[in-house]
C-alpha positions in Angstrom: 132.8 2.1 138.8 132.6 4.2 135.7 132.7 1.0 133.4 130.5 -1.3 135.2 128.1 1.5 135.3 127.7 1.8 132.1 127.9 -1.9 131.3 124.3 -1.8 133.5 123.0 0.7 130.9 124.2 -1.1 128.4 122.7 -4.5 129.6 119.2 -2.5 130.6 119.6 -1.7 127.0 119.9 -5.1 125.6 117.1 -7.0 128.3 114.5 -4.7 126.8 114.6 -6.8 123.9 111.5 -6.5 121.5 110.9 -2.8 122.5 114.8 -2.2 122.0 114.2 -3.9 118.1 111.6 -1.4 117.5 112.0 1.8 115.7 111.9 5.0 117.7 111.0 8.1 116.3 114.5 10.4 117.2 112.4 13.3 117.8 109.8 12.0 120.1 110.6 12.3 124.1 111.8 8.3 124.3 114.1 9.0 121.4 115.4 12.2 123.0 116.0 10.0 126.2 117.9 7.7 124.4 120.0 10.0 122.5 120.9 12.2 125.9 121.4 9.1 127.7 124.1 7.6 125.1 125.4 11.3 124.8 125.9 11.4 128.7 128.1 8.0 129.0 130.1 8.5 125.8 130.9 11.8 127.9 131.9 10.1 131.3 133.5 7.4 128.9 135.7 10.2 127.2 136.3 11.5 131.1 134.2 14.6 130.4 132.3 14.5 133.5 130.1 17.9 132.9 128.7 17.5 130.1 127.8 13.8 131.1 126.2 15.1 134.1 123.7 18.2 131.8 123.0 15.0 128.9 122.0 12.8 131.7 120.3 15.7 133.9 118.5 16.5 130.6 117.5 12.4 130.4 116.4 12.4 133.4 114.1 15.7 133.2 112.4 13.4 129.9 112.1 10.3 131.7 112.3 10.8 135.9 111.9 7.2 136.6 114.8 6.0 134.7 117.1 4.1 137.4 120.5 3.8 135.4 120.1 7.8 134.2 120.1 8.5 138.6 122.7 6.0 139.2 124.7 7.7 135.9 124.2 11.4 137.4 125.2 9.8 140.8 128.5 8.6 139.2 129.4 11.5 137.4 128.1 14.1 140.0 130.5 12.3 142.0 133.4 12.3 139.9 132.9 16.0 139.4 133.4 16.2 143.9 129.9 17.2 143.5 129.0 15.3 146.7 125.9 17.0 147.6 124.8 16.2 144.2 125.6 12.5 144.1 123.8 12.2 147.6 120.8 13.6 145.8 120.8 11.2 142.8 121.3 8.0 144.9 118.3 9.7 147.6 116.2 10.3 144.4 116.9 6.5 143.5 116.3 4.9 147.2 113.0 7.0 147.4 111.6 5.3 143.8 112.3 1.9 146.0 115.8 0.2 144.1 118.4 -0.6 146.5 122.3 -0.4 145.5 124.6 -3.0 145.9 127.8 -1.1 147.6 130.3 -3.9 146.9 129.6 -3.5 143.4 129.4 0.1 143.4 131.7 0.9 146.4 132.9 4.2 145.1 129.3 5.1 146.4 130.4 4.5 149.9 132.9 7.9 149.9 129.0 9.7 150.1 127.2 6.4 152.4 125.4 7.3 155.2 123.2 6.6 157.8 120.5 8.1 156.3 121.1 6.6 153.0 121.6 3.3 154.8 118.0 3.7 156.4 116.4 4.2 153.2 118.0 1.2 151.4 116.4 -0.8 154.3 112.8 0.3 153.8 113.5 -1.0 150.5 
């Protein structure tokens, strides 16, 4: 999961296209994001899962909205057997209104419930 998680950042990345090509100031918020975000999966690339999970947890207190920084701090939450956590993230993620494919994430389903489930389908 760890790879094809971070091959979907990696792709949001690249589909953003124009506003990709343009030039972000590093110290404003968006290039703060950026930074903590590529900080936090160079980390869970390198197998260090906690200081993936305070980059990304610093991403996400920039930009909230930011589905691949929940799904990251999902991921590595969960790698760290920081279930509670990772059921947080992916409830934070449901309630925004994105739905999660489980047979391309299924390491998700170790913390899939019923609850979980019934969010997805409002979705």
């Amino acid at each position: 999961m760890k790879t094809s998680l971070i091959a979907l950042a990696v792709l949001a990345a690249v589909v953003a296209g124009p506003a990709a090509a343009q030039k972000i100031d590093p110290a404003s918020d968006l290039g703060r994001f950026h930074a903590l975000r590529a900080e936090g999966m160079a980390a869970l690339q390198k197998d260090d899962r906690q200081t993936a999970l305070d980059r990304l947890t610093q991403a996400g207190e920039i930009l909230p909205d930011s589905p691949s920084v929940l799904l990251l701090k999902a991921q590595a939450a969960l790698e760290l057997k920081r279930k509670p956590a990772a059921r947080a993230a992916l409830i934070d993620y449901l309630k925004r209104g994105l739905v999660l494919d489980l047979g391309r994430y299924p390491e998700f389903n170790a913390i899939w419930d019923a609850d979980l489930e019934s969010l997805q389908a409002a979705n």
